[in-house]
C-alpha positions, 0 to 999 in steps of 0.5 A: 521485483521490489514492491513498495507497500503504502498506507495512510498517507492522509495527503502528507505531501512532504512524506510521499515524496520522500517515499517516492525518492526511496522508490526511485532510488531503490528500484521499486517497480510497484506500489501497493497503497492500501488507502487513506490518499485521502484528497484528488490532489494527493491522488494526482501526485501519486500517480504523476511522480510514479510512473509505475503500476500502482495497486490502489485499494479504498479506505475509510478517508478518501474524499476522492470519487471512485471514479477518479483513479480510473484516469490514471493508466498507471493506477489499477484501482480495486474498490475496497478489497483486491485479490490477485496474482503477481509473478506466482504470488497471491496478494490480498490488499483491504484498509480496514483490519476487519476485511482481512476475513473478506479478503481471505474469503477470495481466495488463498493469499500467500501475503495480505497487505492492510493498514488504517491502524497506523502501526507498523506490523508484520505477523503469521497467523493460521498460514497467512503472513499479513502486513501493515506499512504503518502510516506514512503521514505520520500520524500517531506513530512515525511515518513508516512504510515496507518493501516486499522483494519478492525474490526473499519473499520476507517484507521489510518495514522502514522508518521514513526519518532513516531514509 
């Protein structure tokens, strides 16, 4: 299973669908945004141009109301923080850096995924191996988003601009 990781779209419609044709022609089966949508209408797009599941967490921008995701069947809408269980793997997804001890606190995580810094990084610290997709917007750093494929189990960052 291939696995899209999101974050920081900040209602870049032109970026997310870019993104969302590497999705469709690379066989992702879900999506795991880690915030910063930002707008209903953004939202909206993202739930109607991919027609897969999409694991939803809230950062620190959204102008959307909590309620808003729960209208779509293909979003599965966390709040600020979600840990659970996919194929064997324990995921952990916040927005802010500084709920990565809060998400940890739920539970073992074999993979955190986060973002709001823009930067795109993989690391392995104290076990855990934590993932930031960068900023699909664009902004501060290139638009960048990750593939997890969890049959290597290694995530892979991509550059939007060489898709």
């Amino acid at each position: 299973m291939k696995i899209a990781i999101i974050s920081d779209i900040h209602d870049n419609i032109p970026n997310l669908k870019k993104c969302l044709f590497y999705c469709a022609e690379n066989d992702i089966e879900k999506i795991f945004c880690c915030g910063d949508v930002t707008n209903s209408d953004t939202l909206k797009f993202l739930a109607n141009n991919f027609q897969k599941e999409i694991y939803l967490v809230r950062g620190n921008m959204e102008l959307f109301e909590d309620k808003e995701p729960k209208k779509y069947k293909n979003i599965i809408y966390f709040g600020r923080v979600a840990r659970f269980e996919l194929e064997g793997k324990k995921i952990g997804l916040c927005h802010e850096p500084f709920l990565l001890d809060y998400v940890l606190k739920k539970g073992e995580c074999d993979m955190v995924f986060y973002g709001h810094t823009h930067k795109p990084w993989i690391e392995k610290k104290s076990g855990y191996s934590f993932v930031n997709p960068g900023t699909l917007s664009g902004v501060f750093q290139k638009a960048t988003f990750a593939v997890w494929d969890l049959k290597e189990n290694e995530p892979e960052l991509k550059i939007l601009e060489r898709m």
